[in-house]
C-alpha positions as CSV (number, residue, x, y, z in Angstrom):
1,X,-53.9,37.4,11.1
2,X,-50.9,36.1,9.3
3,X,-48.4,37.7,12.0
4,X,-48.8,38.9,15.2
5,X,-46.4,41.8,16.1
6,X,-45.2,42.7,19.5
7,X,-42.0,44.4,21.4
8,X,-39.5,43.0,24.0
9,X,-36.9,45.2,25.6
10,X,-37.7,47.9,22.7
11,X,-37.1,45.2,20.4
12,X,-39.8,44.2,17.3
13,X,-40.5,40.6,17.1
14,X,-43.3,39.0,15.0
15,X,-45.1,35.8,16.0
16,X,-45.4,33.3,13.0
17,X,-49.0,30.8,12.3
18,X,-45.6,28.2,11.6
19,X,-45.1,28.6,15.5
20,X,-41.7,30.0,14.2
21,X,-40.2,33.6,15.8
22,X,-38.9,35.9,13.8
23,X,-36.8,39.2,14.4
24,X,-36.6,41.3,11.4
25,X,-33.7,43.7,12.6
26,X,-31.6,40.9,13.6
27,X,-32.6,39.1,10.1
28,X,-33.0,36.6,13.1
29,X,-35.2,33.3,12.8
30,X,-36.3,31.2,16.0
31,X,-37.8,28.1,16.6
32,X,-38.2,25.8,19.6
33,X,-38.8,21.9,20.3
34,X,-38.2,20.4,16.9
35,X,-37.8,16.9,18.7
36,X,-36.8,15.3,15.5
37,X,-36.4,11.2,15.5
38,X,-39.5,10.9,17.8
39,X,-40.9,7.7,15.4
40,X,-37.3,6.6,15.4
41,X,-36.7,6.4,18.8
42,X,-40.2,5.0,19.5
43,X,-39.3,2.2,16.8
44,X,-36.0,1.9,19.1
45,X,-37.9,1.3,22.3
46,X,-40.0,-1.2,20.1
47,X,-43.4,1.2,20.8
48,X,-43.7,2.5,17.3
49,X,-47.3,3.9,17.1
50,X,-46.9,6.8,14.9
51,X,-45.9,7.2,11.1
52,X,-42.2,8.0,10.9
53,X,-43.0,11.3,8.4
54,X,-42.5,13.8,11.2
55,X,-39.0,15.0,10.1
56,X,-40.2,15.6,6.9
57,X,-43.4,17.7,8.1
58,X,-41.1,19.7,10.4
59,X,-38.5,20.3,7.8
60,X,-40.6,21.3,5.0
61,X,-42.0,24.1,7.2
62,X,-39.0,25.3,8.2
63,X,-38.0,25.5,5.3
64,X,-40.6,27.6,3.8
65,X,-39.8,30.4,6.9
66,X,-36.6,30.4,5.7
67,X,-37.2,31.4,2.4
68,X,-40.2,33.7,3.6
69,X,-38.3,35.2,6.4
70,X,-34.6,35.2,4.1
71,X,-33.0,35.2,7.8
72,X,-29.4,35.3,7.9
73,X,-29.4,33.6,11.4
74,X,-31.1,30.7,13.2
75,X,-31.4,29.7,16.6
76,X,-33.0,26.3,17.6
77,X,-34.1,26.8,21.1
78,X,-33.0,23.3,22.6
79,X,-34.5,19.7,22.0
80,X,-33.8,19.7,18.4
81,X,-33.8,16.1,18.4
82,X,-36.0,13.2,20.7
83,X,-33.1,12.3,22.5
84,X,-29.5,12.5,22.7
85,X,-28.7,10.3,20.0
86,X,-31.1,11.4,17.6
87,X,-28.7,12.9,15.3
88,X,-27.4,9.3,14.7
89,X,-30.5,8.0,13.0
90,X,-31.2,10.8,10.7
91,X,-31.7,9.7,7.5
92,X,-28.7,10.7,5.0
93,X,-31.0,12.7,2.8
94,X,-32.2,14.5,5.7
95,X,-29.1,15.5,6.8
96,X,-28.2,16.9,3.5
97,X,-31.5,18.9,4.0
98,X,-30.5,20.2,6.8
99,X,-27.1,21.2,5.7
100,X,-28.6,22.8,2.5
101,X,-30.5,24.7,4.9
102,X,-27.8,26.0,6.6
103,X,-25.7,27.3,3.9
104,X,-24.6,30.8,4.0
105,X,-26.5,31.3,7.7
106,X,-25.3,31.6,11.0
107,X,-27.2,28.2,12.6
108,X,-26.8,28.0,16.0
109,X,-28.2,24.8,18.0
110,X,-29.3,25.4,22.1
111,X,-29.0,22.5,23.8
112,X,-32.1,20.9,26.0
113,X,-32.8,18.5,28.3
114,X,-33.8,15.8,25.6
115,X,-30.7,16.6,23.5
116,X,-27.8,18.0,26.0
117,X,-24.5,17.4,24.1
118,X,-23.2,18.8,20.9
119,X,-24.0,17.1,17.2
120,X,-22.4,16.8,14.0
121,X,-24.2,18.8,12.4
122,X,-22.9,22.1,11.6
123,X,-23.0,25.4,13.1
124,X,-22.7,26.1,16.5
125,X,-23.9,24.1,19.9
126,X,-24.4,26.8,22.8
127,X,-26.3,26.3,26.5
128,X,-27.8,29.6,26.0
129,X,-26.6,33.0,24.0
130,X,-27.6,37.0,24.5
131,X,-28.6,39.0,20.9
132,X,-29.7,42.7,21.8
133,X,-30.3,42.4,25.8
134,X,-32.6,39.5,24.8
135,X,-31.3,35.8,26.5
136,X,-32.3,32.8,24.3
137,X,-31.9,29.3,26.2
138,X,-34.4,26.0,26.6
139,X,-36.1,26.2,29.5
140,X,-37.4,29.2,31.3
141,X,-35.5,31.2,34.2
142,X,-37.0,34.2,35.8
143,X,-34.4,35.9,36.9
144,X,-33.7,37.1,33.5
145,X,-34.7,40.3,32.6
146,X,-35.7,39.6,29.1
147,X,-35.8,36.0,27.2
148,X,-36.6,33.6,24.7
149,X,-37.1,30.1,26.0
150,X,-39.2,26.8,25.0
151,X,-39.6,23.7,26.6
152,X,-43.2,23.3,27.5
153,X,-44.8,23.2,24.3
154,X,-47.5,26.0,25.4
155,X,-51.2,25.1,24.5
156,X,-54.3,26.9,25.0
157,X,-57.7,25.3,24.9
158,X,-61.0,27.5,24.0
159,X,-64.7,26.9,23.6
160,X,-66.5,28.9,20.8
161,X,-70.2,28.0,19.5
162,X,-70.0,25.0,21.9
163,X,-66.9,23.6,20.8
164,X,-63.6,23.1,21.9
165,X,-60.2,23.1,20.6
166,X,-56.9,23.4,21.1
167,X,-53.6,24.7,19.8
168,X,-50.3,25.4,20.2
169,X,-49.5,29.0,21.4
170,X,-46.6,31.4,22.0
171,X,-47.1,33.1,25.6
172,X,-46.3,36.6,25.9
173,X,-45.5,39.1,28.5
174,X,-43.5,42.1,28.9
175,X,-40.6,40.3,29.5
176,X,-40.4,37.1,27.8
177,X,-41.7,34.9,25.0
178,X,-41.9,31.0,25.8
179,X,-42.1,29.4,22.3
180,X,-44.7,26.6,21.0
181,X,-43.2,23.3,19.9
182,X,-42.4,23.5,16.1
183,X,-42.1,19.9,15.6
184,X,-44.5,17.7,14.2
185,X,-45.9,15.4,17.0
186,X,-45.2,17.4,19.8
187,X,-47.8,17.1,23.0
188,X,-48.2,20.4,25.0
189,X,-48.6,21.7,28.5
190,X,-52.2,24.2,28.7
191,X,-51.0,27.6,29.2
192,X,-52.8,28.1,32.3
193,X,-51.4,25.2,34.3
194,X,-48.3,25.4,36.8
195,X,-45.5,25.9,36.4
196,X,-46.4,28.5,33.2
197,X,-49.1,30.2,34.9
198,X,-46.4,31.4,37.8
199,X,-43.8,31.9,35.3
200,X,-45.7,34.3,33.1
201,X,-47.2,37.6,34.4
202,X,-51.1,38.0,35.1
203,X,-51.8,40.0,32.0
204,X,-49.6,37.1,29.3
205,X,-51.5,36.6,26.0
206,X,-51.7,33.6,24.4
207,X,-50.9,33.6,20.5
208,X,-52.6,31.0,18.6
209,X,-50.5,29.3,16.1
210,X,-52.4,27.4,13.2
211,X,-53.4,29.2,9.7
212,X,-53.4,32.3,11.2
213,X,-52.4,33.2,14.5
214,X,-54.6,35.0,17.0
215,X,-53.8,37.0,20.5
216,X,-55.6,35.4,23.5
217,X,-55.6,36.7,27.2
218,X,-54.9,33.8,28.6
219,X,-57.6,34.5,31.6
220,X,-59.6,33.4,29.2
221,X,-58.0,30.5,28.6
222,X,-60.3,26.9,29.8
């Protein structure tokens, strides 16, 4: 499938293959865990071990949602960048990218434990923020009645015709959505492992993000 469709608090959202959420009513676009700088700040720490294309990758995808998706607003869901001072060592014409980007959209940054402070980058730097009864913020926290979170960069691993792989995945429940990592680069946690198996209720579903995406119960998960 190219979109997987499903409702939170009465509320249409579609999955995206991109890992990307999107909320047509709300002309709203989501995505989670962009960690961009990750070969920067490896370089930094003097442990580069991966080629330093990753914010290009990342960018170039979001960019195509955008201009599938023609959303009006944008919510990065927290650890946008590596670390704190990731914004520093953007490149110059990557920063430009990103501001073309934002032109004419409401861009609104949610800060995470990699990146907690604000950055100069335009639009707005929230903890967390309600749209339609719906709470977006970074990590996880069950005594909200509906939400939007990240954080753990959900993966699920399958066997089929005695082979295994993995992807990234969007879990789903009646009451909240936590999002895949949309960054190039990004490791995961298996969606069947504490602490996502307690956070998520017994009958979640796993999207698989990739091509296409797919719905997975994950009970079925390995």
């Amino acid at each position: 499938m190219d979109s997987f469709k499903f409702s939170i608090s009465e509320n249409e959202l579609v999955a995206l293959p991109s890992g990307a959420l999107w909320w047509p009513s709300q002309s709203l676009l989501c995505v989670s865990d962009l960690h961009f700088g990750k070969s920067n700040r490896l370089a930094r720490k003097g442990q580069s071990w991966i080629p330093p294309y990753e914010n290009q990758d990342t960018l170039l995808r979001l960019e195509k949602d955008l201009k599938t998706t023609k959303a009006r607003m944008i919510i990065c869901l927290g650890d946008s960048f590596d670390d704190n001072e990731g914004d520093r060592f953007l490149p110059k014409d990557e920063i430009l990218w990103i501001r073309k980007m934002q032109e004419g959209k409401e861009w609104i940054w949610i800060s995470g434990n990699h990146d907690p402070s604000p950055k100069a980058l335009g639009g707005s730097f929230v903890q967390s923020i309600e749209i339609g009864k719906i709470n977006f913020q970074h990590i996880a926290n069950t005594k909200e009645s509906y939400e939007i979170s990240g954080h753990y960069h959900p993966k699920i691993k399958l066997r089929l015709k005695g082979q295994s792989f993995t992807k990234a995945c969007f879990l789903i429940d009646d009451n909240r959505v936590i999002m895949p990592a949309y960054g190039t680069y990004t490791g995961g946690l298996y969606c069947n492992r504490e602490p996502l198996r307690s956070i998520m209720q017994t009958k979640a579903i796993a999207i698989m993000t990739g091509k296409e995406v797919y719905p997975v119960p994950i009970s079925k998960a390995n």
